[in-house]
C-alpha positions in Angstrom: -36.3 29.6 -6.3 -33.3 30.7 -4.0 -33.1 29.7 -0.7 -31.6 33.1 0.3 -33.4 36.2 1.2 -33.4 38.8 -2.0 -31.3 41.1 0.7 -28.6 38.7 1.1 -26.5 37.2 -1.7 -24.5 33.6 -1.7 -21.1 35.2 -1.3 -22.3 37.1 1.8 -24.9 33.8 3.0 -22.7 32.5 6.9 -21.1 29.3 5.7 -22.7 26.3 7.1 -26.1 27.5 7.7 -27.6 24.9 5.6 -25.6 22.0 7.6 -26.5 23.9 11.2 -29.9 23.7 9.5 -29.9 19.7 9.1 -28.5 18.7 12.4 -30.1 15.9 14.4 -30.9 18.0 17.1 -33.2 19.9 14.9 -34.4 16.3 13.3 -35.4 15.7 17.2 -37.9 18.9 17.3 -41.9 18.2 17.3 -43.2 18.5 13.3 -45.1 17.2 11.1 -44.8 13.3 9.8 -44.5 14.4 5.8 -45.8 11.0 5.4 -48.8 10.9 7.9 -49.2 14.3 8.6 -49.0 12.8 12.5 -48.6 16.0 14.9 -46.3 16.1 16.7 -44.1 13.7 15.0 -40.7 13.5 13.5 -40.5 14.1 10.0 -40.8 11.0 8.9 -42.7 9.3 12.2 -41.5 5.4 13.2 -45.2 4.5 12.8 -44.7 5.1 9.0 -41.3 3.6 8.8 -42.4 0.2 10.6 -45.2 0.6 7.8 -43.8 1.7 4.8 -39.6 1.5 5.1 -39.7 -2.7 5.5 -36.6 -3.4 3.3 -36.9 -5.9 0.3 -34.3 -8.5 -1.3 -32.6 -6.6 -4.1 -30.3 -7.3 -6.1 -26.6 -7.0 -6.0 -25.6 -5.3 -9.0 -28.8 -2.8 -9.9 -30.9 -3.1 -7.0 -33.8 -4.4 -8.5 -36.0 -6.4 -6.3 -35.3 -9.7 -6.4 -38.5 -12.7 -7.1 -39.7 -14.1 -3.8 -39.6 -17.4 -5.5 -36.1 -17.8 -5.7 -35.4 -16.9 -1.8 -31.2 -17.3 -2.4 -30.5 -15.5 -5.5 -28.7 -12.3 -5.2 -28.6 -11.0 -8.5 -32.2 -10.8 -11.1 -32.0 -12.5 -13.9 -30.8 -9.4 -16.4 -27.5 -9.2 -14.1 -26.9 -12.7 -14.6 -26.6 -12.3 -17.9 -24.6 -8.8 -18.6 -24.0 -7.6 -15.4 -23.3 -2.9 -15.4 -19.9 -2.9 -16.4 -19.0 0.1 -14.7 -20.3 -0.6 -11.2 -19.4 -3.3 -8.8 -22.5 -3.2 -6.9 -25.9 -1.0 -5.6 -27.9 -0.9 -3.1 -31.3 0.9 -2.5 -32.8 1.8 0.6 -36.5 2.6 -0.6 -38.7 2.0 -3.7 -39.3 5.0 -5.6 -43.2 4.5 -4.6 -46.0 5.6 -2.9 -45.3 7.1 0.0 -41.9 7.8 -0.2 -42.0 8.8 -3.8 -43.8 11.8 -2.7 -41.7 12.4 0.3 -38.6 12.6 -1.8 -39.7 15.0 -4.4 -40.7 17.6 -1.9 -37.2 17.3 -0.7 -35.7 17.6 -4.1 -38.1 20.2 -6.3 -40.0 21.7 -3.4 -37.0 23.3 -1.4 -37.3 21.1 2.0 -33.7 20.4 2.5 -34.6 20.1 6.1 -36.0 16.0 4.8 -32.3 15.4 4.2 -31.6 13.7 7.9 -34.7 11.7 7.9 -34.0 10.5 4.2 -30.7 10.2 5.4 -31.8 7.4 8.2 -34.0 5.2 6.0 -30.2 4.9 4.0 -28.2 4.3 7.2 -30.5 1.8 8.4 -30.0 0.1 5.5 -27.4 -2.8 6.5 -26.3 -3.3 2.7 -25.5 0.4 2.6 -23.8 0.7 6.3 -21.3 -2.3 4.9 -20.4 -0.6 1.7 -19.4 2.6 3.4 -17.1 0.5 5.5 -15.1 -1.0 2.2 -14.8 2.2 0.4 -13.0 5.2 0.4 -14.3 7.8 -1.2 -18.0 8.8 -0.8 -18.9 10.7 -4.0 -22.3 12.4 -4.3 -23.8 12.8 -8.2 -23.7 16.3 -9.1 -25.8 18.8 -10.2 -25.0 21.4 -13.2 -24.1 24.8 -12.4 -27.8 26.2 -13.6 -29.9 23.3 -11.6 -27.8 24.1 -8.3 -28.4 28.0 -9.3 -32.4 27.1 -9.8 -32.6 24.8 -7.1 -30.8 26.1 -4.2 -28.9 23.0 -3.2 -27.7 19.7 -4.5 -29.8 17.2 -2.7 -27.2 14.0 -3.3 -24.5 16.3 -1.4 -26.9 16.8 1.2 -27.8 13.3 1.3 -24.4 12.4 1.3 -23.4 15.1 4.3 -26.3 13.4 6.8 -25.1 9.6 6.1 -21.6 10.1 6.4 -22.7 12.0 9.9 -25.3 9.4 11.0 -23.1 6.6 10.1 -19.3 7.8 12.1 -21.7 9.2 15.0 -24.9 6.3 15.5 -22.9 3.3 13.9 -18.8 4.0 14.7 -17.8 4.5 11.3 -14.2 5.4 10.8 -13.2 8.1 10.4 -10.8 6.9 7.3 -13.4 5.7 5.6 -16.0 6.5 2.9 -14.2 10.3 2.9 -16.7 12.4 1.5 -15.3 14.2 -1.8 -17.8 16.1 -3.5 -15.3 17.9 -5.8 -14.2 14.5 -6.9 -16.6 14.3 -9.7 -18.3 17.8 -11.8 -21.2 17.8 -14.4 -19.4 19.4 -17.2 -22.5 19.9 -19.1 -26.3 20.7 -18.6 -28.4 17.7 -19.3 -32.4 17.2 -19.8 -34.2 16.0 -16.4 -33.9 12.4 -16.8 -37.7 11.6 -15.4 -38.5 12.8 -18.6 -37.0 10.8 -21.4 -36.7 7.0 -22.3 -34.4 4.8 -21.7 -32.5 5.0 -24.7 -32.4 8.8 -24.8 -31.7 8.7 -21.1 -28.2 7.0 -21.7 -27.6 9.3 -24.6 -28.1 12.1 -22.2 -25.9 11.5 -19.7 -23.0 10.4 -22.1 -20.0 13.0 -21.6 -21.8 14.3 -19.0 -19.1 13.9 -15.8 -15.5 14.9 -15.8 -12.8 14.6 -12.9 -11.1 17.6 -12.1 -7.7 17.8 -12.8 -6.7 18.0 -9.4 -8.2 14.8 -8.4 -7.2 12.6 -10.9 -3.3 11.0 -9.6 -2.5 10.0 -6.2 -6.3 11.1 -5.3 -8.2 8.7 -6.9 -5.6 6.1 -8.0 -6.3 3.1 -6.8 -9.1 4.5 -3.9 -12.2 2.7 -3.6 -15.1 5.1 -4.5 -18.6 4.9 -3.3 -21.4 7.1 -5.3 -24.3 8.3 -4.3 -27.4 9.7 -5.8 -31.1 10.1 -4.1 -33.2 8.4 -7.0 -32.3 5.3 -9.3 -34.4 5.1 -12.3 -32.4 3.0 -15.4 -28.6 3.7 -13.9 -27.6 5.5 -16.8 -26.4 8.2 -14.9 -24.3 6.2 -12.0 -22.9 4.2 -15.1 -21.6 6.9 -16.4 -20.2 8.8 -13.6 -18.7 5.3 -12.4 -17.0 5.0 -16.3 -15.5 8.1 -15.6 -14.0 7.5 -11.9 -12.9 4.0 -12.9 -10.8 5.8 -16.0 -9.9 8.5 -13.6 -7.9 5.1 -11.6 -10.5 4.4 -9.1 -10.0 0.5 -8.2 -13.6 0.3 -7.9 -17.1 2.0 -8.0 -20.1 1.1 -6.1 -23.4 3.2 -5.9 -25.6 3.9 -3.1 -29.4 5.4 -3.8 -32.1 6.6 -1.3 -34.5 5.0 -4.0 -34.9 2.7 -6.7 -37.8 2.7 -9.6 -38.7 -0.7 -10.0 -39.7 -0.6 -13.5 -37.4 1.4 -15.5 
């Protein structure tokens, strides 16, 4: 379903309305908690972060919880032994669980883009995700194929991506240098299957070829940069494998991932 009005097409949409749309200002007005239903609330209220947003010990590398019994590991036990050769390190904000589980899919298949900033802080609040915006470059959000933006309305990484990059120059001093967002950096070449619904093994299979660097950006753009993706939900990591495969060929230096949330049994 479009976001736009039958009367008014994309070409003729003002640019920007969706950002003016997801500012903190408008995070700031009285709604609904779309966890508590709390009124009048933020949109996600602090009562249900203090609750529900408590991060966990993950690991490194896939950002998998880590066992409580072993309080200094920092990678699980599958990492250990054949660690994602693509990607030099994760981090997760929030389990892909109830509540937030919930939360997030309104925002991505129930056209609330306006979630994006309050998803957005639960990421920026993380500390592993603050520091690795600091050591990259490049902030790259996954994207979408050219008939799910067209049926959806919006990509909800790039939006993602658009209210951390904000929340993180303006509430934590990031600089302005770093963690550049570059959308255009990376393009789905190809329509894939929804990933929720295959199996591991067909999900890698699905995403294999899927991601391409435009000519323009391969060179003195991504040669030797430090890239940073991002993508709202983590379920296997097939999909941030292979868009890190193809960035790393492309002559990144290196490729770390960033996710709102993280299945914790893939």
């Amino acid at each position: 379903m479009s976001l736009f009005p039958t009367s008014i097409s994309r070409s003729t949409a003002p640019r920007g309305w969706l950002q003016r749309l997801l500012t903190p200002r408008t995070l700031q007005m009285p709604s609904v908690c779309s966890i508590c239903h709390a009124w009048p609330a933020r949109l996600v209220c602090q009562t249900c972060v203090e609750r529900f947003g408590v991060p966990v010990r993950r690991c490194r590398a896939c950002a998998l919880p880590l066992p409580a019994s072993d309080p200094d590991a920092t990678l699980c036990a599958s990492c250990l032994t054949a660690p994602p050769a693509a990607l030099a390190g994760c981090h997760a904000a929030l389990p892909y669980a109830w509540p937030w589980n919930g939360c997030i899919d309104r925002f991505k298949f129930h056209a609330q883009p306006g979630l994006a900033t309050a998803l957005a802080e639960r990421m920026a609040a993380h500390s592993g995700i603050a520091d690795a915006l600091r050591q990259v470059d490049l902030l790259v959000p996954i994207p979408l194929s050219a008939d799910r933006l067209a049926q959806r309305g919006y990509n909800q990484s790039l939006l993602l991506a658009r209210a951390l990059r904000r929340l993180w120059r303006h509430d934590l001093g990031g600089a302005d240098d770093r963690a550049v967002l570059r959308p255009q950096a990376l393009q789905r070449v190809r329509s894939t299957l929804p990933q929720s619904t295959l199996n591991p093994t067909d999900r890698r299979r699905n995403v294999r070829g899927a991601f391409a660097v435009p000519a323009g950006h391969t060179g003195a753009d991504l040669q030797g940069r430090h890239a940073l993706l991002l993508d709202d939900v983590m379920t296997t990591g097939h999909t941030l494998q292979e868009a890190a495969r193809v960035l790393r060929r492309a002559g990144c230096a290196s490729v770390q991932a960033v996710v709102l949330a993280r299945a914790d049994r893939p």
